[in-house]
C-alpha positions in Angstrom: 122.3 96.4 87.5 120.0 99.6 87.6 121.2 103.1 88.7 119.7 103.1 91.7 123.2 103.5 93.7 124.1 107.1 92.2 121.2 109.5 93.1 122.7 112.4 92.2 123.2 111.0 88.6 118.9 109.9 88.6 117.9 113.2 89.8 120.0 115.1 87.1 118.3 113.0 84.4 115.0 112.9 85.9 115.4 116.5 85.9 116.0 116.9 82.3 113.6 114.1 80.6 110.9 116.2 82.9 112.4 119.2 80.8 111.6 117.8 77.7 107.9 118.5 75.9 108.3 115.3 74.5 108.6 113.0 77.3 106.1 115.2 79.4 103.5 114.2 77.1 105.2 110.5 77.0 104.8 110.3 80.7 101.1 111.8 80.9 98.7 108.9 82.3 102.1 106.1 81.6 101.1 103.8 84.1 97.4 103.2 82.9 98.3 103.3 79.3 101.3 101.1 78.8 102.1 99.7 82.4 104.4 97.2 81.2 106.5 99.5 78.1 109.8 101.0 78.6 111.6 103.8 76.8 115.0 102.7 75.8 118.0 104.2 73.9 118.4 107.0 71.5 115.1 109.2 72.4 116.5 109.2 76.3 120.5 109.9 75.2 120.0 112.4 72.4 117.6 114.3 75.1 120.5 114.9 77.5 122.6 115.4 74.5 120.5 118.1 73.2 120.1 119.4 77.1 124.1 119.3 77.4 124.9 120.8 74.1 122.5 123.4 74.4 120.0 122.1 71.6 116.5 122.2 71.2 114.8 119.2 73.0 113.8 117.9 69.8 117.2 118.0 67.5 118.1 115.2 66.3 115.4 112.6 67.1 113.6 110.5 64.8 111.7 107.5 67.1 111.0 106.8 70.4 112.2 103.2 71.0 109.4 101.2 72.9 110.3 98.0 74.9 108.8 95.1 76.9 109.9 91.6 77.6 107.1 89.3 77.4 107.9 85.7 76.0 104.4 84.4 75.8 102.5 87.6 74.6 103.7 86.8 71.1 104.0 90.0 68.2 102.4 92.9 69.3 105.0 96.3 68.1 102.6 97.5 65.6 99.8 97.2 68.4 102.4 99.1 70.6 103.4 102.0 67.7 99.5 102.1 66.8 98.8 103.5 70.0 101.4 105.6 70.9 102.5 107.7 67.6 99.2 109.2 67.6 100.5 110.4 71.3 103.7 111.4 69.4 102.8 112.8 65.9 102.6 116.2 67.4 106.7 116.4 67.6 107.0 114.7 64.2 108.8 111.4 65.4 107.8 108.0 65.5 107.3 105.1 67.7 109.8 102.1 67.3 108.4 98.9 69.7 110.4 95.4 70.1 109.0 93.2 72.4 113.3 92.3 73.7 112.0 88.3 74.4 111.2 87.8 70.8 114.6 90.1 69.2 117.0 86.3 68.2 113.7 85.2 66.3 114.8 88.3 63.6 118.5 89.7 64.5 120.3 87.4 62.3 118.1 88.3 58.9 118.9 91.9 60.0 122.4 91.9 61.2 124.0 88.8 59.6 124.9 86.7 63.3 122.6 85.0 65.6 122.0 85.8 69.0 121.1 83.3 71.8 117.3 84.5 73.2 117.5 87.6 76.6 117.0 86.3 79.6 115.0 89.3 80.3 114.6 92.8 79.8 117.8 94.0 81.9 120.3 91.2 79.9 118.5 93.1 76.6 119.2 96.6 77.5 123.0 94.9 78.3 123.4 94.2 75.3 122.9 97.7 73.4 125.4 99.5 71.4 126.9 102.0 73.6 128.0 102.3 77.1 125.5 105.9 76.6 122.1 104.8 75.5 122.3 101.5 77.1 119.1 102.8 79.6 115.5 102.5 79.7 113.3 104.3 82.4 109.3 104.8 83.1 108.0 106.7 85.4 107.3 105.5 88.7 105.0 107.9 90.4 104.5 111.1 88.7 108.1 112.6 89.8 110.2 109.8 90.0 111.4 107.3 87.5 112.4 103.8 87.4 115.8 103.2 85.5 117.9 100.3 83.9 121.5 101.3 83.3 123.6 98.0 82.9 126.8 100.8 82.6 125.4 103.3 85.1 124.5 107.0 83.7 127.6 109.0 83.8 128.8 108.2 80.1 125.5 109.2 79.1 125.6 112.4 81.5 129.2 113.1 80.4 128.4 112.9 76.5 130.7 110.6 76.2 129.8 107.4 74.4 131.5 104.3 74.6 131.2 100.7 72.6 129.7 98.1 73.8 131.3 94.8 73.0 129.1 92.3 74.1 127.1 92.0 70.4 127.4 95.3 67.8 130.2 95.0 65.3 132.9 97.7 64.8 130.4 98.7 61.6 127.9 99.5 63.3 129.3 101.3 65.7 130.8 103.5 62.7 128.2 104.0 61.4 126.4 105.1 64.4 128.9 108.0 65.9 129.1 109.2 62.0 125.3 110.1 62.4 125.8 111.7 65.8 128.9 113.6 66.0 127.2 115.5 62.9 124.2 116.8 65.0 126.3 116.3 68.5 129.6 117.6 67.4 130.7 118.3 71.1 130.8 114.2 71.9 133.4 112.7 73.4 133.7 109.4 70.9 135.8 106.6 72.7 137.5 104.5 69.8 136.3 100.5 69.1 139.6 99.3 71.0 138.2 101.4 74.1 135.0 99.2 74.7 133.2 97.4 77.4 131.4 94.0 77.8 129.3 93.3 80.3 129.0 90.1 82.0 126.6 87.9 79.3 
């Protein structure tokens, strides 16, 4: 599902990603750039984070993660991260691109499981570690954005992060609330046993 059935919960993070120096230069000419690339995950949640906490817009961030779904189009992330890190070496982070359609071809070298390949880009964002960064947007026109929230947005509005189930191990999710409740120390952290799965 996207979030298009709460539009009080799109304009409030419209509102702050428009906020943030980093995404207004992300979003400047998006369309004609990199028409078919979404920005997914951690870059979007630790920008409300840093917005709810009272941060600077930057704290926290390392990469800006970059995806498509494009079965045919074959490897192209470095292509993707060539171009846009030279957009994004003036706030000293880094592009991360994963074409979603080709993710089972590596997963299992890198996490120890296979993974049966997305269906598309939606079942990929579904099947990210937490209830909270388990969105991607792009613009849409120049003040309105286009969003995929499998959970909706009011975990990630709340600061309140949630597992998700459906393929991340307890370990990993660990290891990723260690990371952020020492830069986010406000989050609300929901334990393993409190979890969602989406439909797969």
């Amino acid at each position: 599902m996207t979030a298009e059935a709460d539009p009080g919960a799109i304009a409030r993070l419209t509102a702050i990603l428009h906020a943030s120096p980093l995404f207004q230069s992300l979003f400047v000419d998006w369309p004609r750039a990199a028409s078919p690339l979404w920005i997914g995950a951690g870059a979007i949640a630790q920008t409300v984070w840093n917005h709810r906490f009272a941060r600077p817009p930057l704290h926290g961030l390392k990469d800006v993660d970059l995806v498509w779904f494009d079965a045919a189009a074959g490897d192209a992330e470095e292509d993707v991260e060539r171009r846009l890190n030279e957009r994004l070496r003036p706030f000293a982070v880094t592009a991360d691109a994963k074409n979603q359609a080709l993710v089972h071809r590596w997963y299992a070298a890198r996490f120890g499981h296979p993974i049966p390949p997305y269906r598309d880009l939606a079942d990929a964002i579904a099947t990210w570690p937490t209830t909270a960064t388990a969105v991607a947007i792009r613009p849409a026109t120049d003040s309105t954005l286009q969003i995929i929230a499998p959970f909706g947005l009011d975990d990630l509005l709340a600061g309140r992060v949630r597992p998700n189930h459906r393929q991340i191990t307890p370990p990993v999710y660990a290891a990723k609330v260690t990371r952020w409740t020492a830069l986010w120390p406000g989050l609300s952290i929901r334990p393993w046993a409190e979890g969602v799965r989406p439909p797969a």
